[in-house]
Steps between C-alpha positions, in 0.01 A plus 500: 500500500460502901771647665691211712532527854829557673584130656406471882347837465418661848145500651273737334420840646157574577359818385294622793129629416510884444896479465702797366584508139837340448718762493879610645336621861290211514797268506728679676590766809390856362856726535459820704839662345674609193816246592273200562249621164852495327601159639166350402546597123846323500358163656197520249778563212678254574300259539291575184841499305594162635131353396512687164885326451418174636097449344455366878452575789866321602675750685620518835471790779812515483597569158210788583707648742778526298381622184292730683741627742249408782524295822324155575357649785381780352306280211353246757392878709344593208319188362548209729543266242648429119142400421386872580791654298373301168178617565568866568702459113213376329267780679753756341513310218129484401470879597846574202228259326159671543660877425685372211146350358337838564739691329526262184065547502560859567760553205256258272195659523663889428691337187255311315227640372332161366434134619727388200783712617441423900461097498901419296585802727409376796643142443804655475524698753361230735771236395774783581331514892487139509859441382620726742328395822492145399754332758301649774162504378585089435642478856177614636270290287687243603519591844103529536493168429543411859477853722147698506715798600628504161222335297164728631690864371602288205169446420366845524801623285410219244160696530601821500678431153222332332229859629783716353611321181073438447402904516791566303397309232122589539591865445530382157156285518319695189803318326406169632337289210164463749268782662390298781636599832559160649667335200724860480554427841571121462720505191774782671517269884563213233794657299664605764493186663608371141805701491585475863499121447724506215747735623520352772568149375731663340689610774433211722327717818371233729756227381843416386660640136377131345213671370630746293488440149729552157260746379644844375423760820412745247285305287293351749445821633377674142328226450311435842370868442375425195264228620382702728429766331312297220325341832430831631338653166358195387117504487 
């Protein structure tokens, strides 16, 4: 389901050609001391708390600088504008993402010995990432819907994911029911894509909670690794 668009949403930004990767000093005035490093951890926590409570982005500067303990002037020195702040929490927020996925891979592929033991594994362990940077990781899907800032890193992180999930499971390929290279290589991009789909209709990243279903958690997870497995192996 496409995310909706916040009503009278402001104009989009442009992503200039050869522009930084979207990340906290891209958005924002690089501190030169331990004070200021200090004050911009409280404005990104409190801000990312106040997005994580609300599942939106509706929060005021204000209730920034109190939660954080941090001036209005100080947030407006340091990003110039609320628009900057969201962005410099999803940049944080897809890095928490990125080195939680590489760890998850990393602990994977040193406990499982076999494709059988790596694919339920894997589903898993990749619901448990998804669960816990949902709010976010749905605030910037939906958020990329209208700013390039947000939706060009997005992209390569989308990418990033499917290259990492796809050797993974190709470390396995003398598993894979098939000996031919380019349907190996076709079958893992396509169950990943298979169980990033469901999961994630699941948890409703890139739209509201409508989507999610009745179905047991649990279930759907055994069973979604399963299928692929049987897709994976079959000849």
């Amino acid at each position: 389901m496409p995310a909706t668009k916040p009503s009278n949403p402001k104009p989009a930004a442009k992503a200039k050609p050869g522009a930084k990767p979207l990340a906290v000093e891209t958005v924002s005035r690089r501190p030169q001391q331990g004070r200021s490093k200090a004050s911009l951890e409280r404005m990104l926590g409190a801000a990312r708390a106040l997005m994580v409570e609300r599942g939106s982005e509706d929060f005021t500067l204000l209730e920034v600088s109190k939660s954080g303990s941090v001036s209005i002037g100080s947030i407006y020195l340091r990003f110039e504008s609320k628009d900057n702040l969201v962005r410099a929490v999803i940049a944080r927020a897809m890095d928490d993402l990125a080195a939680s996925e590489d760890a998850m891979i990393t602990g994977l592929e040193r406990e499982c010995s076999s494709l059988a033991e790596f694919v339920p594994a894997f589903v898993k362990a990749y619901a448990a990432v998804l669960t816990e940077n949902a709010t976010l990781l749905r605030l910037a899907m939906m958020r990329a819907e209208y700013d390039p800032l947000v939706a060009e890193p997005g992209k390569r992180a989308a990418l990033r994911a499917v290259n990492m999930v796809t050797v993974a499971l190709l470390h396995y390929g003398e598993q894979f029911g098939t000996s031919d290279p380019q349907i190996r290589q076709t079958r893992a991009n396509a169950a990943y894509y298979i169980i990033f789909a469901t999961l994630a209709r699941q948890l409703s990243l890139g739209s509201s909670r409508e989507s999610v279903t009745e179905y047991d958690w649990e279930d759907l997870k055994a069973q979604l690794g399963q299928m692929c497995l049987a897709y994976l192996t079959a000849p």
